[in-house]
Structures are given as structure tokens and as C-alpha cells.
KELO-206044 format. One line per field, with one value per residue (C-alpha): x, z, y; residue in three letters. Coordinates in nm, 4 decimals, decimal comma, padded with zeros to 6 digits. Example, Ala and Ser with C-alpha at 12.3 -4.5 7.8 and 13.67 -1.06 7.14 Angstrom:
<sites>
px = (01,2300  01,3670)
pz = (00,7800  00,7140)
py = (-00,4500  -00,1060)
res = (ALA  SER)
</sites>
This chain:
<sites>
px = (01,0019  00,8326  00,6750  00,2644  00,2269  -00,1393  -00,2722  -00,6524  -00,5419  -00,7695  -01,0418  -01,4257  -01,2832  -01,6410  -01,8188  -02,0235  -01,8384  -02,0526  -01,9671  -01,5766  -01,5615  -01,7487  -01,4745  -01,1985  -01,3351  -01,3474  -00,9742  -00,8651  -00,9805  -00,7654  -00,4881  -00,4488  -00,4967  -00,5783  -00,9362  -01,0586  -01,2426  -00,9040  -00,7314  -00,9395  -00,9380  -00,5482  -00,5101  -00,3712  -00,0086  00,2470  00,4223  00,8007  00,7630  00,6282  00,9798  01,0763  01,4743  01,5266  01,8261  01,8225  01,7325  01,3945  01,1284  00,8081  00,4740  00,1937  -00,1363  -00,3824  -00,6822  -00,5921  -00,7164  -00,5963  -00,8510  -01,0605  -00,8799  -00,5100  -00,4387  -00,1623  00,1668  00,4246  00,2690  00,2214  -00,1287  -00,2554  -00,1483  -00,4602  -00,3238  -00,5009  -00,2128  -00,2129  00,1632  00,2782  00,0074  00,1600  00,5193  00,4025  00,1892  00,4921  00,6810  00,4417  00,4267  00,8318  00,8117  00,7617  00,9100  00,8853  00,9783  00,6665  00,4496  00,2637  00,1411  -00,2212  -00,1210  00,0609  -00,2578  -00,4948  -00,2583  -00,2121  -00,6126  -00,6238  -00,5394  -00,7624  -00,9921  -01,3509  -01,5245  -01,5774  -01,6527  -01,2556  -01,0480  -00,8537  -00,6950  -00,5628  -00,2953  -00,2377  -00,2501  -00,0580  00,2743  00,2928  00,4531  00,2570  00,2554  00,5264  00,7925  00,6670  00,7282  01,0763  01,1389  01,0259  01,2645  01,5366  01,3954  01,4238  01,2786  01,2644  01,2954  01,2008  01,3229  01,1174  01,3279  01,0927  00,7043  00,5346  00,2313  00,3160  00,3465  00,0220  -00,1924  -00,1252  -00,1777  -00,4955  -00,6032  -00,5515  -00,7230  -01,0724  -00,9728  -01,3881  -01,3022  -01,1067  -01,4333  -01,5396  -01,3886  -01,1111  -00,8192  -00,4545  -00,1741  00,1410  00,4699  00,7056  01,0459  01,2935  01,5129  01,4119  01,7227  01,6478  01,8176  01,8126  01,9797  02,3168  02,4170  02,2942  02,1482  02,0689  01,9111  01,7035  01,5734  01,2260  00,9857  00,6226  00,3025  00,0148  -00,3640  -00,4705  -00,8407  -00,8136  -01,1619  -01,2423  -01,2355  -01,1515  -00,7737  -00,6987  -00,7069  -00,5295  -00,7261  -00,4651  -00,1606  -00,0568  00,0485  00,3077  00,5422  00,4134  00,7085)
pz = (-01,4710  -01,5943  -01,3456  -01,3554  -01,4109  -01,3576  -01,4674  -01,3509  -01,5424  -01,9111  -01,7523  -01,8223  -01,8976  -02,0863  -01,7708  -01,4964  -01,1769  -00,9964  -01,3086  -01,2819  -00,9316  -01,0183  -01,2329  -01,0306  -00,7754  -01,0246  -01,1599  -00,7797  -00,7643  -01,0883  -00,9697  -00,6705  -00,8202  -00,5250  -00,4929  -00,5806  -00,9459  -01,0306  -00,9598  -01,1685  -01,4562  -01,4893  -01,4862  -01,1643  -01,3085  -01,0498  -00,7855  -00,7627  -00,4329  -00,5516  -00,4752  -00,1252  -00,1666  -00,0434  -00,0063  -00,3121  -00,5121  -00,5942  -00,6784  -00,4889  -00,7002  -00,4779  -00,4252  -00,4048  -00,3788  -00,1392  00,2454  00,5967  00,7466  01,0238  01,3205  01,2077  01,4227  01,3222  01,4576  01,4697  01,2041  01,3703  01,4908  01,2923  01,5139  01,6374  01,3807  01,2284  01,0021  00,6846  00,7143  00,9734  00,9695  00,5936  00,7462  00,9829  00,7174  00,4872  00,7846  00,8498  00,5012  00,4585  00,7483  00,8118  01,0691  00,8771  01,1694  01,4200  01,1549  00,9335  00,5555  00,6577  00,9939  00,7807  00,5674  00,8248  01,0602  00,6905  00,6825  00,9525  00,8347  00,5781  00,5809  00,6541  00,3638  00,0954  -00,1515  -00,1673  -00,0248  -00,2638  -00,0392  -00,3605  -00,3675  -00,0305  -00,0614  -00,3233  -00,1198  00,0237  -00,1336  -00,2567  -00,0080  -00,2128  -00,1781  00,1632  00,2292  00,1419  00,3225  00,6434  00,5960  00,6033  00,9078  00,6605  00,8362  00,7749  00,9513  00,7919  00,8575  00,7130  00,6015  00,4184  00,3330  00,1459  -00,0460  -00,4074  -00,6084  -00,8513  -00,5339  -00,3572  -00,7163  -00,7649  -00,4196  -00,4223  -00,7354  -00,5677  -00,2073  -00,1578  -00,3499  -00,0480  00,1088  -00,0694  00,0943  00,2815  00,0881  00,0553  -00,1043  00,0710  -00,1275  00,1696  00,0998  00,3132  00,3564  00,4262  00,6459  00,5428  00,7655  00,7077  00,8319  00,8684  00,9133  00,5655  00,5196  00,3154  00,2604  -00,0194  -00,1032  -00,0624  -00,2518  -00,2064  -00,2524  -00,0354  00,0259  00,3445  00,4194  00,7274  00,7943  01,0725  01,4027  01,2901  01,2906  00,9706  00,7597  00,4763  00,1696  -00,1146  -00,3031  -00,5952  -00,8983  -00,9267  -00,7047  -00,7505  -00,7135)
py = (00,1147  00,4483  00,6820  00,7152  01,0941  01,2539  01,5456  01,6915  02,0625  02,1297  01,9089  02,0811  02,4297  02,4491  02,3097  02,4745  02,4859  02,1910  01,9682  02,0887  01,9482  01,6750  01,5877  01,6553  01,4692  01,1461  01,2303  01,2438  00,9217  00,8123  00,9961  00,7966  00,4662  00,3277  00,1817  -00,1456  -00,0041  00,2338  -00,1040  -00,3152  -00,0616  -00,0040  -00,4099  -00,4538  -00,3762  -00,4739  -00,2265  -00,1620  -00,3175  -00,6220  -00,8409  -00,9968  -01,1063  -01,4947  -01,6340  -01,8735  -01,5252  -01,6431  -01,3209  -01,3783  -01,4567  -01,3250  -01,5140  -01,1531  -01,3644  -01,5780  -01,4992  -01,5183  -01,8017  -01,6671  -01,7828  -01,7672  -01,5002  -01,2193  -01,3357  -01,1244  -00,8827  -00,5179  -00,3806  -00,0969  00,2377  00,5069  00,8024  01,0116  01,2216  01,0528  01,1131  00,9196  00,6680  00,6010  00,5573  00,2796  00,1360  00,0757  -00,0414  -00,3180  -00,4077  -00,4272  -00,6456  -01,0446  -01,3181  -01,6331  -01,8077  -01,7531  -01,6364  -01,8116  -01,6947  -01,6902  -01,5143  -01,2174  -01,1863  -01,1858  -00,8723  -00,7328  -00,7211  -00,5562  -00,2362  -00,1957  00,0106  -00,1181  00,0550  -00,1725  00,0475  00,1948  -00,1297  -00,2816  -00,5611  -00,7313  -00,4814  -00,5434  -00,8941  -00,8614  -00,8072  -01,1093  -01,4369  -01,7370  -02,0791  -02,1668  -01,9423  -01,8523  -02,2095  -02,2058  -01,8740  -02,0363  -02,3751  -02,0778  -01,8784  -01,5537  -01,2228  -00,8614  -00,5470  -00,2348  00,1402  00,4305  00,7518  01,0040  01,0571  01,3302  01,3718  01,2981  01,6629  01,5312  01,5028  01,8177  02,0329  01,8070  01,9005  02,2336  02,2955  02,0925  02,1057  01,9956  01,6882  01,4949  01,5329  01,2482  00,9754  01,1526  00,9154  01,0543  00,9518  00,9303  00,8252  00,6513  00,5648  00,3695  00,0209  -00,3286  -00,5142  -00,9432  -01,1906  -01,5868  -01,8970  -01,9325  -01,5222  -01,4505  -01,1331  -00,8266  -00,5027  -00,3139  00,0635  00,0502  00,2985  00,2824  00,4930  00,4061  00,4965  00,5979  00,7302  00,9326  01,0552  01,3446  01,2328  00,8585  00,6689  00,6382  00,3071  00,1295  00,1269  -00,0121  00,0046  00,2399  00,0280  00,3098  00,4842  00,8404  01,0952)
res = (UNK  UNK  UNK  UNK  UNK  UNK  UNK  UNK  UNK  UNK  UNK  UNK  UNK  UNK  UNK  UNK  UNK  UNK  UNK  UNK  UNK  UNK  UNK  UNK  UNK  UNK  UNK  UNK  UNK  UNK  UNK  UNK  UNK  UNK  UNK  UNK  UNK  UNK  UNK  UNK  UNK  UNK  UNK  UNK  UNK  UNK  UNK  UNK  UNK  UNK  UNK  UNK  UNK  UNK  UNK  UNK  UNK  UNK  UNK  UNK  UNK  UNK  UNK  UNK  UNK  UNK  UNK  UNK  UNK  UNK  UNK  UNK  UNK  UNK  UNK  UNK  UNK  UNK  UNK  UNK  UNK  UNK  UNK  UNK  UNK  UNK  UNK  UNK  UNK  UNK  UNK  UNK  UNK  UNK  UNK  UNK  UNK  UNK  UNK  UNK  UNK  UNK  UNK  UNK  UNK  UNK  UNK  UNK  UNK  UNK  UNK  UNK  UNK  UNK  UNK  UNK  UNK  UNK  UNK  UNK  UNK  UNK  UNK  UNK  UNK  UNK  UNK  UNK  UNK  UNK  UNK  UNK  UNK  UNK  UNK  UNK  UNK  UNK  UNK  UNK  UNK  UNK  UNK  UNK  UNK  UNK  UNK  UNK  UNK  UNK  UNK  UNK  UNK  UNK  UNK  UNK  UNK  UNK  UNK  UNK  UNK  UNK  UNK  UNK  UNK  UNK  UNK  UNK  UNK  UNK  UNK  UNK  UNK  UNK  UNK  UNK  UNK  UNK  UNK  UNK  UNK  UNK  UNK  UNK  UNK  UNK  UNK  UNK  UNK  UNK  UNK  UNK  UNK  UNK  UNK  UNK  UNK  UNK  UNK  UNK  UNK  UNK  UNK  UNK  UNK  UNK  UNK  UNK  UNK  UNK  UNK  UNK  UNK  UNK  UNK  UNK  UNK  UNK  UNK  UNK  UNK  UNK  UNK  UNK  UNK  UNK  UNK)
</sites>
């Protein structure tokens, strides 16, 4: 799958300097490809982390309009942490996210403790990319008749290269909505019935708004792992 690569550089060279950050500010916002609009423009293409393994081999098809009901509860799914480094918030995000029990949790109770890291600013949330991660009822289903789970370990995060050169060329421009992007890499251990089990490199870029004196928040899902 090719890489996304962004570039904010030849941008306005004609412009004042308010209308240069002005437009930095709007290609930060592309570069992270990570609220709802940015979602919605780029089609909603799918992540590299789009695939849970089940033991019949079966790729999951995920339901991103679908909801949590109001009182499923979260199960086993893990509550979002107070952090407020981008960083390590990211690291625990991706852990959560690599991470299901189909055995005491139910579909709707993984939405709704998935939901619960998102940040509560409409305006950037894309929880369809969140959303996104999970299986349909389907395949979820079937998952749970073979009491599959995962465990996730993180190994590495960083700031993607694009966003640190886009930030420091308009450091005012995180300002804006204080969203980073944090690329997290690490491995997801699966376990099902019967001693099956087996593990994958995971690779995914995440959205994390992380305002002053605030815990940070989930706001979405790159469609591309940015390097």
C-alpha cells in the first residue's frame, strides 16, 4: 500500500504573512487527515490496520456507522488514561484499539469504551474511523463462538517527519485545535479456542487533540500510516 506523503512547502510564496498561516493552518489540517471533513474528502480510504485475524482467516468488514447503544456499557475495553503528552497518550490509544475480549465483551460494548476516547468536539471527531476498526455483527459473531481475544504491545511512537516540518514552519497553527499526529507501531498477540493463536505487526497513525491544561482525546484515524 503506498505511503500518503504531504507537503505544506511553495504554498502562498506571493501571500501576505497572515494569509501564509492561514494556509498552513488549513494544509495542517490535510496533512493529518484526521478530522471528520479531511475524512469525508479523501473518501474514507481504508487504514493498514483495518484487518483483525480470526481463526477461519476471515478479514473483518467494519460497520463505521453503526453505534454502541446507550447502556451497553464498555466491558473489558480500557478507560481512556488522564495524559496530556500526545506521545504517550497515542501509545495507549493504539493499545486499546489493538485490543478486544470477545468473550465478556460484546460488539456494542467495544464501541461504546471505543467512544469514549474521542474527543468531545464535534467539529474534529471522526468516530467513523474509529468505528471503523471494529468488525461487523457478523464476523464479531463468529469471533465470539471461538472466544478469540487480543492483547496488544506498543514498541515505538513519534511524530510523523511531515508534521513536525509542517509545524515548525507555522508553529501558531497547532493553536487551532491543538491536534497531533502520532505514528505508533507495535504487535497484536490473538488467542482463540482450542490453543490457537497468533500475532501481527501493527502500524498505525492516530489523532490526538491535547489541549493546554486538558487530557488529551482521540479525535480519528489516519487513512494512511504516515512515516
Amino acid at each position: 500500500m503506498p505511503k500518503r506523503s504531504f507537503s505544506l512547502s511553495g504554498y502562498g510564496l506571493e501571500w501576505s504573512t497572515r494569509q501564509r498561516i492561514t494556509a498552513i493552518a488549513i494544509g495542517l489540517a490535510v496533512l493529518l487527515a484526521l478530522a471528520a471533513v479531511v475524512a469525508l474528502l479523501i473518501g474514507r480510504a481504508g487504514t493498514n490496520d483495518s484487518k483483525t485475524t480470526t481463526p477461519s482467516g476471515a478479514s473483518s468488514t467494519a460497520s463505521a456507522s453503526a453505534g454502541p447503544t446507550a447502556s451497553a456499557g464498555t466491558g473489558s475495553v480500557a478507560k481512556p488514561p488522564p495524559l496530556a503528552d500526545p506521545v504517550a497518550f497515542a501509545k495507549a490509544a493504539a493499545a486499546m484499539l489493538w485490543s478486544y475480549d470477545t468473550r465478556t465483551t460484546s460488539r456494542d460494548q467495544q464501541l461504546a469504551g471505543m467512544k469514549a476516547w474521542l474527543t468531545a468536539e464535534t467539529k474534529y471527531a471522526d468516530w467513523s474511523s474509529i468505528a471503523a476498526q471494529v468488525p461487523d455483527p457478523v464476523l464479531w459473531s463468529r469471533m465470539a463462538d471461538q472466544d478469540q481475544y487480543a492483547s496488544a504491545s506498543v514498541s515505538e511512537a513519534h511524530y510523523p517527519s511531515a508534521f513536525k516540518e509542517a509545524l515548525s514552519d507555522a508553529p501558531e497553527a497547532i493553536t487551532e485545535a491543538y491536534i497531533y499526529a502520532v505514528t505508533v507501531t507495535g504487535k497484536q498477540q490473538i488467542a482463540w479456542k482450542k490453543g490457537g493463536a497468533g500475532a501481527e505487526d501493527r502500524s498505525i497513525t492516530l489523532a490526538v487533540q491535547c489541549r493546554p491544561n486538558a487530557n488529551c482525546s482521540l479525535v480519528s484515524i489516519a487513512p494512511r500510516v504516515v512515516p
